[in-house]
BALOBA-1460 file (C-alpha; in Angstrom, 3 decimals):
// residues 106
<rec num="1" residu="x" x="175.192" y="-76.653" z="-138.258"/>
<rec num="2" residu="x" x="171.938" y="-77.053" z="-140.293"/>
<rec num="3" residu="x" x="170.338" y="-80.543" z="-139.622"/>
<rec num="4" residu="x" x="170.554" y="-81.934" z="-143.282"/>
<rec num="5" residu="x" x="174.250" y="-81.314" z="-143.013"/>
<rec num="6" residu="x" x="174.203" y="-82.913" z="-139.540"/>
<rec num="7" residu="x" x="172.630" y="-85.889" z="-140.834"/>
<rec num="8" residu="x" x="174.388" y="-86.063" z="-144.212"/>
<rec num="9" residu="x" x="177.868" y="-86.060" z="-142.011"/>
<rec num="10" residu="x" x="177.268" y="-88.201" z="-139.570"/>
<rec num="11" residu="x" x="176.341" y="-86.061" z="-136.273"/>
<rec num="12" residu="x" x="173.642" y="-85.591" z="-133.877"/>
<rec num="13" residu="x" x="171.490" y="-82.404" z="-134.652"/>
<rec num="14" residu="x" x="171.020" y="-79.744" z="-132.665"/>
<rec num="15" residu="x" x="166.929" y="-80.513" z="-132.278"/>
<rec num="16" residu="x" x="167.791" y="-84.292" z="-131.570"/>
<rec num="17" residu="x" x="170.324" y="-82.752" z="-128.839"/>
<rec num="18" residu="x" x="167.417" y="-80.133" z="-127.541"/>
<rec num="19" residu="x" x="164.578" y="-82.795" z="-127.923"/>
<rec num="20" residu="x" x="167.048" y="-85.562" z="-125.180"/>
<rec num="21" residu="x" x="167.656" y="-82.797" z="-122.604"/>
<rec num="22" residu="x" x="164.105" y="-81.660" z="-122.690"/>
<rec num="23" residu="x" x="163.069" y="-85.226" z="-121.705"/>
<rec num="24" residu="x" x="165.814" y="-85.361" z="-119.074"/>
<rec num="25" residu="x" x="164.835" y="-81.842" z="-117.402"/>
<rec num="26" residu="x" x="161.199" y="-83.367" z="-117.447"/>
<rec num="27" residu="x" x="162.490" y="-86.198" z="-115.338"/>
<rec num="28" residu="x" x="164.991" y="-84.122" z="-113.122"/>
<rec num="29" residu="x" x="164.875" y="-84.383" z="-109.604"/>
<rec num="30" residu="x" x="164.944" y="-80.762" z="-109.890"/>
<rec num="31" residu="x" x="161.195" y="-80.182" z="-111.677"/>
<rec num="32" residu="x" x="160.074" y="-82.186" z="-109.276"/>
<rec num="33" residu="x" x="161.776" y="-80.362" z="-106.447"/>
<rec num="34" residu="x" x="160.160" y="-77.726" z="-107.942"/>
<rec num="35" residu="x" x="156.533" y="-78.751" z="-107.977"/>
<rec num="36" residu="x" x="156.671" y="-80.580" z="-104.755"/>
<rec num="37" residu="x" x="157.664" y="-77.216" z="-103.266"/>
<rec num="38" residu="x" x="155.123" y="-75.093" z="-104.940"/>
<rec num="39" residu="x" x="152.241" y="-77.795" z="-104.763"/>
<rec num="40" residu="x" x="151.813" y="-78.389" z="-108.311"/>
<rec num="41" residu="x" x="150.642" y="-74.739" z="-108.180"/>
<rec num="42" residu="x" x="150.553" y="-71.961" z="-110.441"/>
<rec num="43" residu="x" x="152.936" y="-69.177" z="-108.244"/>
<rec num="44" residu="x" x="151.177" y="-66.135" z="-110.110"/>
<rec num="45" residu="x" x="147.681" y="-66.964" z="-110.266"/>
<rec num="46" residu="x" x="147.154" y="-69.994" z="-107.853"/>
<rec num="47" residu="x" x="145.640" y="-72.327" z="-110.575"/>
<rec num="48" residu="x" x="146.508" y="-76.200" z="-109.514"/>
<rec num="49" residu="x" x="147.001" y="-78.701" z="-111.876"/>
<rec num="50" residu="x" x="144.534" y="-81.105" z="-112.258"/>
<rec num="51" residu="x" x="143.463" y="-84.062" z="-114.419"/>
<rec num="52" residu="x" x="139.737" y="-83.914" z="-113.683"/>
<rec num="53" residu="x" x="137.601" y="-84.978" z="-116.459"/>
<rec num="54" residu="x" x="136.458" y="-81.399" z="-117.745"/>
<rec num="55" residu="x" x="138.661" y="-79.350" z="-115.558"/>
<rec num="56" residu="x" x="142.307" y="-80.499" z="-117.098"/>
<rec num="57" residu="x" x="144.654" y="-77.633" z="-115.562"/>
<rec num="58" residu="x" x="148.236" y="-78.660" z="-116.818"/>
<rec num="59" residu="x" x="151.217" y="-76.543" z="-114.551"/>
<rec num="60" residu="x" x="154.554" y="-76.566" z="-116.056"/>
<rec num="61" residu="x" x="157.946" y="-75.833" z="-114.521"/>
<rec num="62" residu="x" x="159.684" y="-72.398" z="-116.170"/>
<rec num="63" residu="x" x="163.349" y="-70.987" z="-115.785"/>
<rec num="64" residu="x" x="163.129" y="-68.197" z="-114.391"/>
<rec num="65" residu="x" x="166.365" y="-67.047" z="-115.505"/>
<rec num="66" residu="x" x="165.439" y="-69.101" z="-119.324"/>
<rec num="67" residu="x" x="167.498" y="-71.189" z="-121.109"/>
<rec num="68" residu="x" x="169.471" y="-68.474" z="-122.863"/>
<rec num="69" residu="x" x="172.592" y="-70.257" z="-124.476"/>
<rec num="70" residu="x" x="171.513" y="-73.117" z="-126.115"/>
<rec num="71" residu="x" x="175.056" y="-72.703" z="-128.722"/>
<rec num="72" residu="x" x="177.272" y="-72.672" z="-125.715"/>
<rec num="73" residu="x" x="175.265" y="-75.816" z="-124.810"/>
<rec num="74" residu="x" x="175.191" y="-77.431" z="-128.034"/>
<rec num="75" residu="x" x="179.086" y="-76.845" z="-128.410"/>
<rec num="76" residu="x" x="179.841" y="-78.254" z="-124.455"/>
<rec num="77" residu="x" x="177.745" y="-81.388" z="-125.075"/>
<rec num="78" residu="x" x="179.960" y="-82.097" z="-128.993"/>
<rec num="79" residu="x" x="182.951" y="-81.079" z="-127.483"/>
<rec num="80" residu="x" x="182.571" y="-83.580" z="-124.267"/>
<rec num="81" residu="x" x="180.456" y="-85.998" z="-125.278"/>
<rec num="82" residu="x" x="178.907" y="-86.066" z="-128.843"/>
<rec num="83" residu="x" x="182.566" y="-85.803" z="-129.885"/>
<rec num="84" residu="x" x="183.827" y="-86.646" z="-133.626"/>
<rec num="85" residu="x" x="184.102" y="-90.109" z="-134.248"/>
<rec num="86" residu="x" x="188.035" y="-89.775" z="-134.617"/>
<rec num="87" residu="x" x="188.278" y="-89.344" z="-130.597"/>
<rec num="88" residu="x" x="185.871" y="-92.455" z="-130.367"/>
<rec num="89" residu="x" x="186.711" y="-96.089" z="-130.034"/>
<rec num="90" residu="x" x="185.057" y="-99.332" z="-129.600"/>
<rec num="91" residu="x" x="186.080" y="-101.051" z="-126.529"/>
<rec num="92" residu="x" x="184.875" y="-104.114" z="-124.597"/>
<rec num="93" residu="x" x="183.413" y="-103.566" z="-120.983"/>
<rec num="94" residu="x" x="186.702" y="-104.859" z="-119.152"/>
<rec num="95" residu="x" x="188.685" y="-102.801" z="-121.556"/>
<rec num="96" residu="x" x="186.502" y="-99.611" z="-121.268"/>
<rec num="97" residu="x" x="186.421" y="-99.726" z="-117.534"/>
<rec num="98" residu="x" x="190.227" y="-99.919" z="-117.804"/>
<rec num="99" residu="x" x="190.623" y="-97.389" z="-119.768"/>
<rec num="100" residu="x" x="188.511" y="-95.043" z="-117.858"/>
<rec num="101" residu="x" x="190.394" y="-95.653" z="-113.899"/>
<rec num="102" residu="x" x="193.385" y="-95.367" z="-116.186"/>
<rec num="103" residu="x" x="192.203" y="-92.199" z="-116.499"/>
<rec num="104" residu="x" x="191.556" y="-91.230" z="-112.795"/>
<rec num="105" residu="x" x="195.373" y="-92.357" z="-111.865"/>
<rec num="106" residu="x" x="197.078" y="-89.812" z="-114.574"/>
């Protein structure tokens, strides 16, 4: 879905989408797992980050694997929570919280 028809109809697009999870992953528990473990350290070369006045060394945190599906991501995240408006309603918190362990009992 292009982004101009995204916007025109009413849905989130796909860079919005990319643009939220990126900030999440840069919060995760896991990145920082990640650069606790390896010491905010470069693993190939050994460079450590730094923000020294004239010796800024930034380290970032790569998939080794990559982020390789972003459609099948894209399509989880409309289907399950970015759904059409048709399977959304407007509910107070007493009603929503109903609604939800009414869920959990069926």
């Amino acid at each position: 879905m292009s982004a101009k028809k995204a916007k025109q109809e009413g849905f989130t697009p796909n860079a919005k989408i990319k643009a939220q999870l990126r900030k999440l992953f840069l919060r995760s528990e896991e990145r920082g797992f990640a650069l606790k473990r390896d010491q905010a350290t470069c693993v190939l070369c050994g460079v450590k980050h730094s923000r020294k006045v004239g010796e800024k060394v930034f380290v970032e945190v790569h998939h080794k694997r990559g982020v390789t599906n972003w459609e099948r991501i894209y399509a989880v995240i409309r289907e399950e929570l970015l759904c059409h408006p048709d399977g959304l309603e407007t509910l107070c918190e007493v009603c929503h919280r109903d609604a939800e362990e009414a869920k959990k009992t069926c």
